[in-house]
TIZA-627861 format. One line per 3 residues: number of its first residue (from 1); their letters; for each residue z, x, y of C-alpha. Coordinates in pm, whole numbers. Each point is the difference from the previous one (the first is absolute). Example, Ala and Ser with C-alpha at 12.3 -4.5 7.8 and 13.67 -1.06 7.14 Angstrom:
<sites>
1> AS> 780:1230:-450; -66:137:344
</sites>
This chain:
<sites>
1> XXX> 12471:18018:17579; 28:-181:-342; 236:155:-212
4> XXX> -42:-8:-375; 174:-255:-122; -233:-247:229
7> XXX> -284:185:-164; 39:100:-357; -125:-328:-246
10> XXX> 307:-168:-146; -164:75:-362; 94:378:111
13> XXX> 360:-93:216; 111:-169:-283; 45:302:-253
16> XXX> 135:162:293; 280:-170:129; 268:120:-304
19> XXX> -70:353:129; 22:-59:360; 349:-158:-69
22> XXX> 103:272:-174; -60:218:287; 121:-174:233
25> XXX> 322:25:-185; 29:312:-94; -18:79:376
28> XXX> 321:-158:33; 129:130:-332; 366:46:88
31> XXX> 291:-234:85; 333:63:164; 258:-185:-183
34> XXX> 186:9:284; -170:-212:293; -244:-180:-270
37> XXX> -250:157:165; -342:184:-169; -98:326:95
40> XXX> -336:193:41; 228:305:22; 359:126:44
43> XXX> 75:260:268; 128:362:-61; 291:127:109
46> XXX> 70:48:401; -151:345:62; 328:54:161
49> XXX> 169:94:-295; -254:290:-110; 25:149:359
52> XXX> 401:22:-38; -60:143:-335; -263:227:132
55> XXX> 231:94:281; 338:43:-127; -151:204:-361
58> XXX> 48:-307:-277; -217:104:-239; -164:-361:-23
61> XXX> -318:152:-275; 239:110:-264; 215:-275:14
64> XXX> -54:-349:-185; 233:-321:71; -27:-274:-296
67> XXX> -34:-272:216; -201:56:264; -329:-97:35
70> XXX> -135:272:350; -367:-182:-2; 110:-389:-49
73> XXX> 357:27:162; -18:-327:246; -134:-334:41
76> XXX> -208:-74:207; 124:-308:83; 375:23:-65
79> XXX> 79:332:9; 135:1:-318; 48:381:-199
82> XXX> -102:17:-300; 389:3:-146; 65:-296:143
85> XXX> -346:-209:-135; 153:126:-354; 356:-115:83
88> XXX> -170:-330:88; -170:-14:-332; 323:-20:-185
91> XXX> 188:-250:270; -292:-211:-92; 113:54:-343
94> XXX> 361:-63:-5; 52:-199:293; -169:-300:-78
97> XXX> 229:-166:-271; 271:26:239; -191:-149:326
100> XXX> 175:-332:36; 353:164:-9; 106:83:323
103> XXX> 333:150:-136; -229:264:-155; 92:282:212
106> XXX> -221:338:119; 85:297:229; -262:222:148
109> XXX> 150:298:112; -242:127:283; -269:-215:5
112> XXX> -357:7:103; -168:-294:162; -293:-73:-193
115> XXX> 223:-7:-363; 275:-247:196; -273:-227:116
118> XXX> -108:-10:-377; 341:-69:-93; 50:-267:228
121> XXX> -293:-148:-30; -21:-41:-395; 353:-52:-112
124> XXX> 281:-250:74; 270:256:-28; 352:105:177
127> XXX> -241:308:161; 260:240:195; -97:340:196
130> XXX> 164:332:97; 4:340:165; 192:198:209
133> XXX> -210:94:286; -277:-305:-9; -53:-239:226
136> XXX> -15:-381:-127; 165:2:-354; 256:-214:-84
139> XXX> 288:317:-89; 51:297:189; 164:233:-305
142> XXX> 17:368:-166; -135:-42:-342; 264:260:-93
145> XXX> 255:-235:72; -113:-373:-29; 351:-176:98
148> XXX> -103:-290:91; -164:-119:-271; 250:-99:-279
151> XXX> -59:139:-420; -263:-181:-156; -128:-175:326
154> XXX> -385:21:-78; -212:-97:-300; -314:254:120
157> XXX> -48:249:274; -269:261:128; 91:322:82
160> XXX> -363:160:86; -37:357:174; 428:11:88
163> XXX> 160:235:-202; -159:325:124; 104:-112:313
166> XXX> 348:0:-101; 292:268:19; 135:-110:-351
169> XXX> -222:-144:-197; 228:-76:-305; 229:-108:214
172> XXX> -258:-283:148; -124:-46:-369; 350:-78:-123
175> XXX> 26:-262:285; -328:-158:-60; 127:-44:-334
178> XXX> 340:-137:88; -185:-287:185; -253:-134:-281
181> XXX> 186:-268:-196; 10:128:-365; -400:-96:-117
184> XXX> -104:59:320; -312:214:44; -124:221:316
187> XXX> -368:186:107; 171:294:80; -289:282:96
190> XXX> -10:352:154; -262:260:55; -28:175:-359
193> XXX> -225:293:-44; -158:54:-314; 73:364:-120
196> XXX> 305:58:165; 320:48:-238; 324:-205:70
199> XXX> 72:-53:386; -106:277:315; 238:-19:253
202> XXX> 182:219:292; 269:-41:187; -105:309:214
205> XXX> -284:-216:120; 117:-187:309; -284:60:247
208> XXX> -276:-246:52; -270:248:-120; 166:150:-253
211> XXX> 45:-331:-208; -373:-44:60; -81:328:-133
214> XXX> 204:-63:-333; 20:-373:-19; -308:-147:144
217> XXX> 171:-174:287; 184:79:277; 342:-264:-118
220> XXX> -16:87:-353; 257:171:-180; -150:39:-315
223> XXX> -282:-26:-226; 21:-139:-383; -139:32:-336
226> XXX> -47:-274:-246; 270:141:-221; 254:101:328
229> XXX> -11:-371:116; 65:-178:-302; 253:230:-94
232> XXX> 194:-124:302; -53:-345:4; 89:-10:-346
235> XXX> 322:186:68; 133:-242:197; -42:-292:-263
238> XXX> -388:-120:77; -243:-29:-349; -329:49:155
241> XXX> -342:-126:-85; -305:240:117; -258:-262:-19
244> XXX> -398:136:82; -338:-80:-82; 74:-72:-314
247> XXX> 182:-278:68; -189:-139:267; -361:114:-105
250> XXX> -270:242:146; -204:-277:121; 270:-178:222
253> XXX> 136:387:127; -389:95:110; 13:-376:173
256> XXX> 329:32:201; -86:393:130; 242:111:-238
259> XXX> 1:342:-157; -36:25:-382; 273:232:17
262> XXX> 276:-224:181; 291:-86:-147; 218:-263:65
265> XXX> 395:31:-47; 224:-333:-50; 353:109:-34
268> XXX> 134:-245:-211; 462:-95:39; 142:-73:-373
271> XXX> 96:-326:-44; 305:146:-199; 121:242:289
274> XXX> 166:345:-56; 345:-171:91; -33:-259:-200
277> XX> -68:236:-272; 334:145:51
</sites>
């Protein structure tokens, strides 16, 4: 069967082609800055998490986290959330000028693959991993207590999705902090609820289903507000930069799968320290 480009006139294709690019494109509208890769169309959060919500009472409807995108979550391709195509966004921003100096030094505290392949890939840096309980990164440590990394060891670091993990989160804060070298800068990102005043948490809460009930997931301790979080990271010494659509534009959010409401926090070490102060 002929289709119709062997049997439409070229006097009538001609006029035609502009539009027939254009939708072709917009098929594949969006782009993971991630893997490189464009998209037809991100994929929604795992279904998983609604059933645990669903089962265990978190009331999921009523609640809304500022960056988190439920309908354009993952890649595709990659697998890449949606925080960490915006965390790629700015690497791709202030990595760059420092590419060819492998002294230039970056820890990412519990990393995920498709954001370390990135990292590797793109940028001729000292790149350096850690966690306590995964498998394959270059440190085993506590983020509460960092020993073996010396003050000021680390020009940048990401710190994505850790702190609500963590027993004292001031405490892990303060030690993030000690490890930046003064003008040092880190992506340092929890879940943040929009509504909720300063930060929800409950010691009471030990059990598995309990935390899911109150905090979304069964390992987290706590749940922030804007205002709650950046109280804390400021109290330990960090000036932080909430950086959104504003500063990276609609167009490029709606692109990358990214929320118009996401915000992204870089915590920011004085290059005059508190010590020095003294």
């Amino acid at each position: 069967m002929a289709t119709l480009k062997q049997i439409l006139p070229e006097p009538i294709k001609r006029p035609l082609r502009p539009v027939v690019q254009w939708l072709h494109k917009m098929r594949w509208q969006h782009f993971c800055p991630v893997c490189g890769s464009r998209v037809k169309q991100f994929e929604p959060l795992p279904q998983f998490y609604f059933d645990k919500f669903q089962e265990f009472g978190f009331d999921c409807c009523h609640r809304r986290g500022e960056t988190c995108n439920h309908s354009a979550y993952l890649c595709p391709h990659c697998d890449a959330s949606d925080r960490a195509r915006l965390y790629s966004l700015y690497l791709n921003e202030r990595l760059p000028h420092v590419a060819r100096r492998c002294n230039y030094r970056l820890l990412d505290i519990a990393p995920t693959q498709s954001l370390s392949a990135h990292i590797r890939r793109n940028y001729t840096i000292s790149y350096r991993t850690a966690d306590l309980q995964m498998h394959g990164v270059d440190d085993c440590i506590d983020i509460m207590d960092m020993a073996i990394y010396a003050e000021d060891s680390f020009d940048a670091l990401i710190c994505s999705h850790v702190l609500e993990h963590v027993r004292d989160d001031i405490r892990a804060m303060a030690e993030l902090y000690r490890v930046l070298k003064p003008g040092g800068w880190g992506i340092i990102m929890v879940p943040i609820e929009v509504g909720l005043e300063g930060v929800y948490e409950d010691p009471t809460k030990v059990t598995e289903a309990e935390r899911w009930k109150h905090f979304g997931q069964g390992d987290h301790l706590r749940i922030y507000s804007r205002e709650g979080f950046l109280a804390r990271l400021e109290s330990v010494g960090f000036k932080v930069l909430a950086l959104g659509a504003g500063y990276f534009g609609q167009r490029r959010f709606h692109r990358c799968g990214i929320s118009a409401t996401s915000i992204l926090y870089i915590s920011e070490k004085p290059r005059q320290t508190r010590n020095q102060m003294d």
